[in-house]
RODO-2510 file (C-alpha; in nm, 4 decimals, decimal comma):
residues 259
     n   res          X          Y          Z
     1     x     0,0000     0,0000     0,0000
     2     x     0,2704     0,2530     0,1196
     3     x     0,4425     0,1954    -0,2825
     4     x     0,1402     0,2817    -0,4397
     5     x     0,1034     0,5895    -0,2312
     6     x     0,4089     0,7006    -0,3076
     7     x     0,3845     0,6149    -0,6548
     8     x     0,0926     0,8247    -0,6374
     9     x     0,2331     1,0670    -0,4828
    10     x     0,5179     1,1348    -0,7310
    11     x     0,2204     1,1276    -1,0283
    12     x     0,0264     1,3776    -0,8642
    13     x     0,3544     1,6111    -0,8551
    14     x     0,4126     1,5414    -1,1995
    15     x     0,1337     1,6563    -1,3607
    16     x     0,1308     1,9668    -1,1610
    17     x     0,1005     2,2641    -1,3679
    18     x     0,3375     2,5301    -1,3154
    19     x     0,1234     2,7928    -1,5084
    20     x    -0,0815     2,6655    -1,7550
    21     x    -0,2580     2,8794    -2,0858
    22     x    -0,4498     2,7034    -2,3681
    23     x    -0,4028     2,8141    -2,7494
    24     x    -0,3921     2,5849    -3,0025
    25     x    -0,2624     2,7334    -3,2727
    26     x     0,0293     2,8241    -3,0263
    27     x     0,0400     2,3998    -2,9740
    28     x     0,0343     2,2968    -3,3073
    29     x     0,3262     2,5546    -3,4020
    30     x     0,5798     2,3777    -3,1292
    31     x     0,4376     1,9917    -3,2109
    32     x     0,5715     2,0721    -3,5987
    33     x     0,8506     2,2771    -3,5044
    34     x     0,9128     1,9560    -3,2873
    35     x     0,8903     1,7274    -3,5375
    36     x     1,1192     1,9326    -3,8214
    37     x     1,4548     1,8777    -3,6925
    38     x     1,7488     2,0784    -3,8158
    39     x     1,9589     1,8090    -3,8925
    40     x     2,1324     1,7418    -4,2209
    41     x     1,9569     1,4068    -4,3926
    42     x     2,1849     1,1864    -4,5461
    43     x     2,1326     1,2041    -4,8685
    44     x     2,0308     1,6064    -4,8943
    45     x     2,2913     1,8593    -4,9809
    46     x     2,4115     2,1454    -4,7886
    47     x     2,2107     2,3806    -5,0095
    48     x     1,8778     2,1810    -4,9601
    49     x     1,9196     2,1844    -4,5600
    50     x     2,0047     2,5228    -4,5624
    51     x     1,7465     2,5904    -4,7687
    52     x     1,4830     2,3819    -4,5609
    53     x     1,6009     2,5653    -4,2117
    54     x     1,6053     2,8789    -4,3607
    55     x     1,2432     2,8591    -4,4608
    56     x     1,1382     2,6989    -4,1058
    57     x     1,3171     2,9741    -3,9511
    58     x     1,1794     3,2199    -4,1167
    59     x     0,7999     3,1048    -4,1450
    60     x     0,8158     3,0870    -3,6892
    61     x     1,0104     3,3481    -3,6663
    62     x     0,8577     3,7056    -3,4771
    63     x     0,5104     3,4987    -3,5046
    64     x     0,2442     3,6411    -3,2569
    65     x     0,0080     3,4198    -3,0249
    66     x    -0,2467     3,5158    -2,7427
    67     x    -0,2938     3,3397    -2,4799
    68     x    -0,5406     3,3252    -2,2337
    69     x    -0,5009     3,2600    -1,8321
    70     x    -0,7156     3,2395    -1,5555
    71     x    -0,6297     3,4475    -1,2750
    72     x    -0,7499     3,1928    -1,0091
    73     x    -0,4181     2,9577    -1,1561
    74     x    -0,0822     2,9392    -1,0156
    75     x     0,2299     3,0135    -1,1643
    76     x     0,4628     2,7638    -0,9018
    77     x     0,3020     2,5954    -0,6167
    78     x     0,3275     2,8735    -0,3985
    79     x     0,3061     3,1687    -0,6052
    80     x    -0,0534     3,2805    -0,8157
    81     x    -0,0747     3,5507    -1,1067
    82     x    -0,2481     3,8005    -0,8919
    83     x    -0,1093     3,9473    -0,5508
    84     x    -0,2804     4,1985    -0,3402
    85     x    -0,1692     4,4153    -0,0384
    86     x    -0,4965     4,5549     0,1424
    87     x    -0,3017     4,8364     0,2968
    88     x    -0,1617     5,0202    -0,0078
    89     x    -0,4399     4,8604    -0,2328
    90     x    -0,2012     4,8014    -0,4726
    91     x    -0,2653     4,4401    -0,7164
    92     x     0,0576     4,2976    -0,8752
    93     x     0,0719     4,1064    -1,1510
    94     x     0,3856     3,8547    -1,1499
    95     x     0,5052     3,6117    -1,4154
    96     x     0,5839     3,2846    -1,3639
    97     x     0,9617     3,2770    -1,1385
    98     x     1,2491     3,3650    -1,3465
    99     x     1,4041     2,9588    -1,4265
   100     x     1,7219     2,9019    -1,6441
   101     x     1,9240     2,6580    -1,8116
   102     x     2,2890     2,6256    -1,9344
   103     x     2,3368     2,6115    -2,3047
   104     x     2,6274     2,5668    -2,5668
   105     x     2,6933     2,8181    -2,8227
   106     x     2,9235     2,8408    -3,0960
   107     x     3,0944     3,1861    -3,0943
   108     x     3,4155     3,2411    -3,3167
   109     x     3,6224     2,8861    -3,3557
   110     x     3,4472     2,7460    -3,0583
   111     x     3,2027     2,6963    -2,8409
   112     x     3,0988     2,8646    -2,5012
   113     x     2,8538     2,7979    -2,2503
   114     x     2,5970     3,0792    -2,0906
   115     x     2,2904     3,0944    -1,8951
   116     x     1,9922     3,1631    -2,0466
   117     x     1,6608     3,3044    -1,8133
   118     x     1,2799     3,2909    -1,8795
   119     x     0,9607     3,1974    -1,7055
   120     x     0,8167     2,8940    -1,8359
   121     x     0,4565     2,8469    -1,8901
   122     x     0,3174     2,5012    -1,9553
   123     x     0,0540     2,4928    -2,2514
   124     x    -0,1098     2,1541    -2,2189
   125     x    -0,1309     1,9026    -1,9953
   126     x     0,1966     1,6791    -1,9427
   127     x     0,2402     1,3720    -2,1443
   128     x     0,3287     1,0552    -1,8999
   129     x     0,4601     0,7406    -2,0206
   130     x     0,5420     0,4433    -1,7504
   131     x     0,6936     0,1070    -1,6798
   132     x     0,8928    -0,0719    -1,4651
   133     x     1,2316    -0,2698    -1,4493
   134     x     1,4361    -0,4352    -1,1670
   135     x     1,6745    -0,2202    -1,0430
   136     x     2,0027    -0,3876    -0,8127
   137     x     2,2332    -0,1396    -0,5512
   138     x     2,6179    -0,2555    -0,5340
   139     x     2,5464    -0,5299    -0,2729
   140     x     2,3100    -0,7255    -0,5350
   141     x     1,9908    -0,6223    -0,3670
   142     x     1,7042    -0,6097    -0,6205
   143     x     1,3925    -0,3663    -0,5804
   144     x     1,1364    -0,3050    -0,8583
   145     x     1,1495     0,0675    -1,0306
   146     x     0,9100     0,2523    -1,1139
   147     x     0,9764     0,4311    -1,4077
   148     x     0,8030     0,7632    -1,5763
   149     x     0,9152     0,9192    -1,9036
   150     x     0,7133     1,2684    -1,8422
   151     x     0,7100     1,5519    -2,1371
   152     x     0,5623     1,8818    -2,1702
   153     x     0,5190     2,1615    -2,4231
   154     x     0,5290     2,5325    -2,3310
   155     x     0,6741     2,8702    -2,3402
   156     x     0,9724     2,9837    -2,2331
   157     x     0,9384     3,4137    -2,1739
   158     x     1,2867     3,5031    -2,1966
   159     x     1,3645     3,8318    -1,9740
   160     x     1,6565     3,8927    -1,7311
   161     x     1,7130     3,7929    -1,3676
   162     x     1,4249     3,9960    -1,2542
   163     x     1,0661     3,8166    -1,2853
   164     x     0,8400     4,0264    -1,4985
   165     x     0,5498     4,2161    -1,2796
   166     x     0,2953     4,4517    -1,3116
   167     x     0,1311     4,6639    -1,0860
   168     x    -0,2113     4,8838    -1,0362
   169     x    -0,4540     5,0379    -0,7519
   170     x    -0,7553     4,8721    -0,6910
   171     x    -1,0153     4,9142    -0,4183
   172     x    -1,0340     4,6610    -0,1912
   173     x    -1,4114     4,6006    -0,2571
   174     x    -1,3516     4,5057    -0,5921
   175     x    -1,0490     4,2799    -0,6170
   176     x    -1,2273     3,9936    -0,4621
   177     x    -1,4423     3,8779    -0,7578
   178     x    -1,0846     3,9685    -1,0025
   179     x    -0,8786     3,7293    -0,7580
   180     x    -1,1311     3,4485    -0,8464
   181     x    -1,2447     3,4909    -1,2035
   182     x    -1,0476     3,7680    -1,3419
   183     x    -0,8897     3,6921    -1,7213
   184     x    -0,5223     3,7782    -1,8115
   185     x    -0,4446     3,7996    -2,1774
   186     x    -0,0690     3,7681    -2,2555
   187     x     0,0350     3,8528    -2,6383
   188     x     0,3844     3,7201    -2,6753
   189     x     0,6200     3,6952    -2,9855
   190     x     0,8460     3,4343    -3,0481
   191     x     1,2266     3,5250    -3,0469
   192     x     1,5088     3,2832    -3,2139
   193     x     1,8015     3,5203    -3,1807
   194     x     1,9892     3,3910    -2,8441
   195     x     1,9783     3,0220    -2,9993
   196     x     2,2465     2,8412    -3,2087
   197     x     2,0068     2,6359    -3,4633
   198     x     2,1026     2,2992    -3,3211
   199     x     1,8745     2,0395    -3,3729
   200     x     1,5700     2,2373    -3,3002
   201     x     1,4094     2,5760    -3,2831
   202     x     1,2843     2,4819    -2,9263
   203     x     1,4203     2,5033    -2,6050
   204     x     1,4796     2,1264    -2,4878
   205     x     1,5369     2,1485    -2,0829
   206     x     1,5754     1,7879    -1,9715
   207     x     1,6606     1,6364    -1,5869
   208     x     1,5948     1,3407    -1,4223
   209     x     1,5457     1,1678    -1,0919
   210     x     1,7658     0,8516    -1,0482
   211     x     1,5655     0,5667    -0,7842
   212     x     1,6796     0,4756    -0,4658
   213     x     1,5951     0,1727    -0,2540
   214     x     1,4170     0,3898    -0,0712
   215     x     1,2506     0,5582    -0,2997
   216     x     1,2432     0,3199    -0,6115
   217     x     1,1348     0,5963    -0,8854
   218     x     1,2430     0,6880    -1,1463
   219     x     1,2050     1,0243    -1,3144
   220     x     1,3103     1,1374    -1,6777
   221     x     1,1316     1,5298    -1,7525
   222     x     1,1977     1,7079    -2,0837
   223     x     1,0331     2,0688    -2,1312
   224     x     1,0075     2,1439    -2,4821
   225     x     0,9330     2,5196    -2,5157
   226     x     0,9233     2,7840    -2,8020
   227     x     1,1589     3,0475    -2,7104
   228     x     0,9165     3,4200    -2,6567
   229     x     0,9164     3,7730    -2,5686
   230     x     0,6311     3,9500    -2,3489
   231     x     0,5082     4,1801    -2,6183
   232     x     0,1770     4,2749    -2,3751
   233     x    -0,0274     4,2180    -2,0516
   234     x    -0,3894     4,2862    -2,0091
   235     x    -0,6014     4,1949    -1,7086
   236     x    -0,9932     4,1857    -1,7167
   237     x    -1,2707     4,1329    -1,4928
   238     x    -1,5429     3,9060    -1,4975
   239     x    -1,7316     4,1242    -1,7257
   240     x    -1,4880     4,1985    -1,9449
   241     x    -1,4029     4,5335    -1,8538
   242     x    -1,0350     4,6332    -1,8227
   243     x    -0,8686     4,6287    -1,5169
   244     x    -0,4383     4,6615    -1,6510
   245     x    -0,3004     4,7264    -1,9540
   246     x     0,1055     4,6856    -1,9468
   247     x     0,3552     4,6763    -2,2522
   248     x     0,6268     4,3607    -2,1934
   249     x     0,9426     4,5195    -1,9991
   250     x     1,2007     4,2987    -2,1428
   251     x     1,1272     4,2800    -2,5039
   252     x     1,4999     4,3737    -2,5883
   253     x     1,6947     4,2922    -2,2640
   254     x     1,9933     4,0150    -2,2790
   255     x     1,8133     3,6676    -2,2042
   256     x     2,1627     3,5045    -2,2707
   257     x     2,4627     3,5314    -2,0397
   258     x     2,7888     3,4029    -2,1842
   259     x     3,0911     3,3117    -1,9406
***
């Protein structure tokens, strides 16, 4: 019983969302960016792939999406979209936490590594595929593994080391209802030029969990996410009527720290 519960457990954390907005043409774009790898067939010629990237490059390049949020979802399990502080009466309005991963670049004759920053956004739910397989420590002890092969599809906002916010006065009497069922539009714009074109357009960020005895699971997460800028931020009420109207703050900053 205690296995399954744990098992459980670790599926429930999975398939979390971190923040979470719906559009499908936004979807379909990253499943066939996804699928058109920029790798060199074997039999086509340097000026057919360069042709073939060239034209996938430009046809996603600087494209525009909407998307959609409720305000009542979180962006992290401890953070929402929407703060409030009764005492000013002042509503924020916070992107998802600042994340980051290490890349390679080629620069010159070689290649260097840097750190690039964005707030992910999730835009469907996770796709989760298990098993299991007997796992043995270095004494020869066996224990059966659970293992989960989890992917996701989203957004990665690039910006700098400062998360993204927002803010406007509100009276207290009518942020309640906004808190709950308020609507946040985000119009974002997708942005190649930090990459090196590698084997995809996308951001791949992959990690994984190795099982213990204790804790026989075991964990392999990839984030595939279409690289974007905040062009604009709009918040609405219930009603429809608008409640913040913001232009992205780090639509040119450096997303891309080499070292």
């Amino acid at each position: 019983m205690r296995k399954i519960l744990v098992a459980a457990a670790a599926l429930c954390a999975l398939t979390s969302s971190i923040a979470f907005a719906a559009n499908a043409d936004l979807s379909k774009d990253i499943k066939q960016i996804r699928n058109a790898l920029l790798v060199k067939g074997q039999l086509e010629t340097t000026a057919e792939f360069n042709t073939r990237t060239q034209a996938l490059y430009e046809k996603y390049a600087n494209k525009t999406y909407r998307l959609h949020i409720s305000t009542s979802s979180q962006t992290s399990s401890d953070n929402k979209w929407l703060s409030y502080n009764p005492d000013t009466e002042e509503l924020t309005v916070s992107l998802p936490e600042i994340d980051g991963k290490i890349m390679w670049v080629q620069r010159g004759d070689g290649e260097k590594y840097g750190y690039l920053t964005f707030s992910y956004i999730q835009m469907e739910p996770v796709s989760i595929k298990s098993d299991s397989y007997i796992g043995r420590n270095g004494f020869g002890k066996e224990v059966r593994v659970e293992r989960h092969i989890v992917n996701s599809v989203g957004i990665a906002i690039m910006g700098s080391s400062n998360t993204q916010q927002f803010k406007t006065n509100i009276p207290r009497e009518k942020v309640r209802d906004l808190l709950k069922i308020g609507k946040l539009t985000l119009e974002v714009r997708s942005d190649f030029q930090n990459l090196q074109k590698e084997s995809s357009l996308l951001i791949v960020d992959a990690n994984e969990t190795e099982p213990s005895m204790k804790r026989p699971i075991h964990v392999k997460r990839t984030n595939h996410m279409l690289p974007v800028r905040l062009v604009s931020i709009s918040l609405h009420d219930s009603k429809g009527n608008p409640v913040l109207q913001a232009i992205g703050t780090e639509q040119d900053t450096v997303s891309f720290k080499i070292y």
